[in-house]
VMD Tcl script that draws the C-alpha trace (Angstrom):
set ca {
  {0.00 0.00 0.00}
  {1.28 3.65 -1.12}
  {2.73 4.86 1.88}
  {0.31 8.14 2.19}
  {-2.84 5.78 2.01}
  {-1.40 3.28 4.91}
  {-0.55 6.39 6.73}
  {-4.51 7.87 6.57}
  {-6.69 5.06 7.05}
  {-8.18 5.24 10.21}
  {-8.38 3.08 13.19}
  {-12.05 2.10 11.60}
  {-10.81 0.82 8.17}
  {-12.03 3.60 6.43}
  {-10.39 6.33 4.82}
  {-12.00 10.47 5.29}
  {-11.14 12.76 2.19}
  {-8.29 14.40 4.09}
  {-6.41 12.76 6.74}
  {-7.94 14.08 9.70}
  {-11.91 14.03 8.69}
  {-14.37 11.11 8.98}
  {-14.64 8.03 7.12}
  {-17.02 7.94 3.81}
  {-17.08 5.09 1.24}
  {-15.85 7.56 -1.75}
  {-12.07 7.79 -0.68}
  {-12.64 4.11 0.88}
  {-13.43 2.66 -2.16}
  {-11.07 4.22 -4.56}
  {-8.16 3.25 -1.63}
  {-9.35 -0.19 -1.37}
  {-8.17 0.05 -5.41}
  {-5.39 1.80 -5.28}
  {-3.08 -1.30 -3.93}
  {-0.66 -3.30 -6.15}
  {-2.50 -5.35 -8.98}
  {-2.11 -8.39 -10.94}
  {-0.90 -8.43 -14.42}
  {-4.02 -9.54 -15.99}
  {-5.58 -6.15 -15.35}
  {-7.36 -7.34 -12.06}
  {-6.35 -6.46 -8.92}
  {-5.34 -8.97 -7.23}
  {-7.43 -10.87 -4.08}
  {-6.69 -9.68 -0.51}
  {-4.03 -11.91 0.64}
  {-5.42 -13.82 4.28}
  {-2.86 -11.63 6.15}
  {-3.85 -8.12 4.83}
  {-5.43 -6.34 7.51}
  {-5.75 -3.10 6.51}
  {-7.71 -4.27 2.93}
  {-9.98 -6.55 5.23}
  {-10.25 -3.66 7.49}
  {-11.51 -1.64 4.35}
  {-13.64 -3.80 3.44}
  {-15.48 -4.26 6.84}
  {-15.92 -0.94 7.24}
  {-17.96 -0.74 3.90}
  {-19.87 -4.02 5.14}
  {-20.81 -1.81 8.32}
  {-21.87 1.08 6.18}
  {-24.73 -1.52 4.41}
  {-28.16 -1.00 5.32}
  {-30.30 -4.27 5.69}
  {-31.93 -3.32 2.17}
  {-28.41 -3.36 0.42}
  {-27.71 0.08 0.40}
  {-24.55 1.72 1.50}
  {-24.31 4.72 2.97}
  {-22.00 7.85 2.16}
  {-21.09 7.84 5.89}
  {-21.04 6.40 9.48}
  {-23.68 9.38 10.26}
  {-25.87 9.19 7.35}
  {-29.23 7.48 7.25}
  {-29.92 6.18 3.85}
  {-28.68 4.48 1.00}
  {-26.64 6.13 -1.75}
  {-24.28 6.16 -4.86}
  {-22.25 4.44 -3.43}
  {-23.57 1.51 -3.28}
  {-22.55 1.09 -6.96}
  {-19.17 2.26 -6.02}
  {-18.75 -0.74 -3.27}
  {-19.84 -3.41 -5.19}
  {-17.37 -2.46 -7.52}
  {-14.25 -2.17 -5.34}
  {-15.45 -5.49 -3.42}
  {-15.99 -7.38 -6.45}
  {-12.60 -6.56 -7.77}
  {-11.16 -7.22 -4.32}
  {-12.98 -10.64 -3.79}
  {-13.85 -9.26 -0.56}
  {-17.27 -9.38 1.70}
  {-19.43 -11.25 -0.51}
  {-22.72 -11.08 1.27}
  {-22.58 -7.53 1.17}
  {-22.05 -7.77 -2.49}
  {-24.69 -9.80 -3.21}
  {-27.00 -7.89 -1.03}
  {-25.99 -4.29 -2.83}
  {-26.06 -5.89 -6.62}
  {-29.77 -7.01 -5.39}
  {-30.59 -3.57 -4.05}
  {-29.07 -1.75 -7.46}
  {-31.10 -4.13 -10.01}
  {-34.49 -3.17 -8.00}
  {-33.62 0.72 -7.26}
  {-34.35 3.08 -9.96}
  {-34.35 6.45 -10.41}
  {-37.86 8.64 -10.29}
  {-39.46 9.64 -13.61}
  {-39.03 13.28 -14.92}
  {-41.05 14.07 -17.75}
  {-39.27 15.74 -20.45}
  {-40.45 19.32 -21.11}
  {-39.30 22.07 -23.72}
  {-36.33 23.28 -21.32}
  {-35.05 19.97 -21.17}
  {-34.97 17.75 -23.48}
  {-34.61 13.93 -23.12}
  {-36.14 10.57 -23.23}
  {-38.09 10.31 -20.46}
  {-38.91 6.86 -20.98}
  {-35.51 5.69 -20.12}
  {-33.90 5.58 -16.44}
  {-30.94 5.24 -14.74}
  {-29.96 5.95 -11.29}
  {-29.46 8.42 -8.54}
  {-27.46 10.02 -6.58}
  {-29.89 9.70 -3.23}
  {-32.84 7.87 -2.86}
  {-36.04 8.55 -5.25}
  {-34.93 11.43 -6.82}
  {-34.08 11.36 -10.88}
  {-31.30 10.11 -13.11}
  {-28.07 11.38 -13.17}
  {-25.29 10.30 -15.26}
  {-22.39 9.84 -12.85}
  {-24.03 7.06 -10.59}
  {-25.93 5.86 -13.70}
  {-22.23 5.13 -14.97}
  {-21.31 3.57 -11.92}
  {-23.85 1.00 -11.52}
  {-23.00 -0.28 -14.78}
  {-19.62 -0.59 -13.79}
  {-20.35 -2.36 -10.55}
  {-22.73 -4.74 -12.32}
  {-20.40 -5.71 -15.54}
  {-17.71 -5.99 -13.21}
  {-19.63 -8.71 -11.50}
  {-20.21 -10.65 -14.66}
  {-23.48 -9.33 -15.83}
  {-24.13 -7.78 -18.89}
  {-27.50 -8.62 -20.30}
  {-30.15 -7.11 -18.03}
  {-33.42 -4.82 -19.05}
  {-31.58 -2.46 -16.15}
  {-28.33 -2.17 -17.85}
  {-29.41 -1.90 -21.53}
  {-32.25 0.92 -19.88}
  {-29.14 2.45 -18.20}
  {-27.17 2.53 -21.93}
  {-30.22 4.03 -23.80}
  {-30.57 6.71 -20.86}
  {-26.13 7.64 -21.38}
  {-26.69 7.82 -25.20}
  {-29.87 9.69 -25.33}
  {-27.74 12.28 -23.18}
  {-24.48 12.69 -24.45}
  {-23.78 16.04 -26.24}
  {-23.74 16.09 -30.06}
  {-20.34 17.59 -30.30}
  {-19.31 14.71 -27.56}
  {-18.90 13.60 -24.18}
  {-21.35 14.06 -21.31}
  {-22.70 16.52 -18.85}
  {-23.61 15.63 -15.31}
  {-27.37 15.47 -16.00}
  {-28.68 16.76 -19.36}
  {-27.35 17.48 -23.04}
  {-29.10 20.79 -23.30}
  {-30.39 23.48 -21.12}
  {-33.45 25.85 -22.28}
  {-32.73 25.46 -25.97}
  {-28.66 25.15 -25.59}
  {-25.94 22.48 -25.85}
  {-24.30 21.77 -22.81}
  {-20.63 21.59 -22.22}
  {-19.01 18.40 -21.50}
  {-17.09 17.76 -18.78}
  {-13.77 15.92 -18.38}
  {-14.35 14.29 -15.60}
  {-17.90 13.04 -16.34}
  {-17.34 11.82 -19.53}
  {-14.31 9.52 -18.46}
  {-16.24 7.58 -15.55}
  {-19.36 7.29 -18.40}
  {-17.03 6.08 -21.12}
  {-15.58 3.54 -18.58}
  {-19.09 1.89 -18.17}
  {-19.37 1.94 -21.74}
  {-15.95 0.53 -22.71}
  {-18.05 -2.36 -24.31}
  {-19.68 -0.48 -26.60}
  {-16.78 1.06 -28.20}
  {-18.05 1.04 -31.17}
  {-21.12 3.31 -30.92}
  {-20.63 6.10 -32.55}
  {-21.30 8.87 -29.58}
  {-19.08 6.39 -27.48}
  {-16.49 7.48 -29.54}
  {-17.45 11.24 -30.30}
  {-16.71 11.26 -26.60}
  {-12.90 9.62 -26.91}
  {-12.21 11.94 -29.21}
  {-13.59 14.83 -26.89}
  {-11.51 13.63 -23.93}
  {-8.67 12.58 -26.21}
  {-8.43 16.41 -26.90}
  {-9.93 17.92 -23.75}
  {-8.67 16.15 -20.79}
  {-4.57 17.39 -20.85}
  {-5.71 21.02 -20.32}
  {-7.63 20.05 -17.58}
  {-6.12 21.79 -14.57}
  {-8.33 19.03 -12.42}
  {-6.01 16.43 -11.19}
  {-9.13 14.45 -10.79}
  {-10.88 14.80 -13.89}
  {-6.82 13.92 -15.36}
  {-7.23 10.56 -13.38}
  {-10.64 9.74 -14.31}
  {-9.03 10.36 -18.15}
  {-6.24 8.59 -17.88}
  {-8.03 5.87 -16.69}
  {-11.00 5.75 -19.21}
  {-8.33 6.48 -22.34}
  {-6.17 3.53 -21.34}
  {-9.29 1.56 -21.84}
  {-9.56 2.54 -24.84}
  {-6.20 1.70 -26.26}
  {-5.53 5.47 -26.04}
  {-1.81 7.08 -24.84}
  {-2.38 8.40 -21.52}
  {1.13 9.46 -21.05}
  {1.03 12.86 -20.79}
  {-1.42 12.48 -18.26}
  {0.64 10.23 -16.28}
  {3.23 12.40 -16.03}
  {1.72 14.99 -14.84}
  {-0.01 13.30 -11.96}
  {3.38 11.88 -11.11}
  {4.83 15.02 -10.89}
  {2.15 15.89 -8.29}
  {2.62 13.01 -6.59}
  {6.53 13.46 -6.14}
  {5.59 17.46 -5.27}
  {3.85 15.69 -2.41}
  {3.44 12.31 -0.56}
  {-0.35 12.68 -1.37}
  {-1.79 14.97 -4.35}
  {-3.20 18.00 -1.92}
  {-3.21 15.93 1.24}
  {-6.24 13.87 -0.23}
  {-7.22 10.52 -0.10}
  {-9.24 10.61 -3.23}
  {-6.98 12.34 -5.46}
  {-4.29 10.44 -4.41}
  {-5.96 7.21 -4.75}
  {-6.91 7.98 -8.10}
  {-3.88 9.59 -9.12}
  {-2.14 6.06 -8.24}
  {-4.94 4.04 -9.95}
  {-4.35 6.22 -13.19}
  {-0.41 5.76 -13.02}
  {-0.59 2.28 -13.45}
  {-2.57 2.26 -16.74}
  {-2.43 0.97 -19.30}
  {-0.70 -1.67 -17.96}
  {-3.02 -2.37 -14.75}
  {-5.93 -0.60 -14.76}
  {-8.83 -2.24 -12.61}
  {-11.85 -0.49 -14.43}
  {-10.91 -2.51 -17.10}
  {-14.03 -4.87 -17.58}
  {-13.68 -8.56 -17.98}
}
mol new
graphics top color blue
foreach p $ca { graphics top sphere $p radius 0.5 }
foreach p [lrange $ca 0 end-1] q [lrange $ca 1 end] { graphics top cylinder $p $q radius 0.2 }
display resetview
């Protein structure tokens, strides 16, 4: 384990944003990754000894509510986003399966609230994905990562994932990429964003060749090394990789940051993610099977 990321994770298992705040699954989940991985693209099992991944993994366990939901933290009361986020790190991990199996059961039977489609914005209403809390309506962030968390469990025929792909197409912007909600705005075209159109192109990696799948490449191809965002750089670097793209540039200049500093702006996130991203193309666990 980097040594910034042994350094912050609390006496709980978790890991807080910065060192010195409260656990939440976010920076858990993306630590939990960020370990040494296997060549085959996986990262490899928790070894029987390794306390502080099993710690990790408990503490997201303890976050679950008995409906399969996982909270954002200790001290919130209901079921989130990051549920998808979990099931991902904890599949890849082979850790806590009966929390897996629990939030896969709780993501194919949650769905986000219908929005009718009026003339400011413009969309398909009869397509959902998910949300970020609860019954509220579909954004394109957690849509993207409950298709990761579900492929990366071995399923990829389901009416809630090929919903979840018609909802991402209908919304990407014509010019490509993604916003965080909508492709248009009272009559205009959104920008995309960097950052959102990486983690949407990583749950899409298996449609590569649909053509606003790869409007968007081409949009982060060209967008995401002026990005001043050493996250949205990550998230790039990461998606690009998995699409036989040269990522570089961007890893070098997250590896400057990360010799600037033991951890990119004394977070846990960033940092994670900036570690994840370094090792891709060669090991890159949002790689799908």
């Amino acid at each position: 384990m980097h040594p910034f990321l042994a350094r912050t994770q609390h006496a709980d298992g978790g890991w807080g944003y910065l060192p010195d705040t409260t656990s939440f699954a976010e920076p858990t989940c993306l630590a939990l990754l960020a370990v040494p991985v296997t060549p085959d693209s996986a990262p490899a099992p928790a070894s029987p000894d390794d306390a502080g991944l099993r710690k990790a993994a408990a503490w997201l366990a303890a976050a679950q509510l008995p409906d399969g939901s996982l909270r954002v933290c200790a001290e919130d009361d209901g079921g989130s986003w990051t549920t998808s986020l979990a099931l991902f790190a904890l599949t890849r991990r082979s850790l806590a399966p009966a929390c897996r199996d629990a939030a896969r059961d709780w993501l194919l039977a949650n769905q986000a609230a219908h929005v009718p489609s009026d003339a400011n914005h413009k969309f398909d209403e009869t397509v959902r994905g998910w949300a970020w809390y609860g019954n509220t309506f579909t954004w394109l962030e957690p849509t993207a990562y409950a298709l990761l968390a579900l492929k990366a469990g071995g399923l990829r025929r389901h009416t809630r994932i090929d919903e979840a792909h018609r909802a991402l197409l209908d919304r990407s912007i014509p010019s490509g990429g993604w916003n965080l909600m909508h492709n248009n705005s009272f009559g205009v075209s959104l920008e995309p964003l960097p950052r959102a159109t990486a983690i949407i192109l990583l749950a899409l990696q298996d449609l590569a060749e649909e053509p606003r799948v790869r409007k968007a490449v081409q949009y982060l191809r060209d967008a995401a090394p002026r990005s001043r965002s050493p996250v949205a750089r990550g998230w790039s670097a990461l998606a690009l990789s998995a699409f036989g793209e040269d990522v570089a540039p961007l890893r070098r200049s997250l590896a400057s940051e990360l010799r600037e500093k033991e951890g990119v702006g004394e977070n846990v996130y960033t940092t994670a993610l900036a570690l994840l991203a370094l090792d891709a193309p060669e090991r890159n666990p949002f790689l799908l099977p």
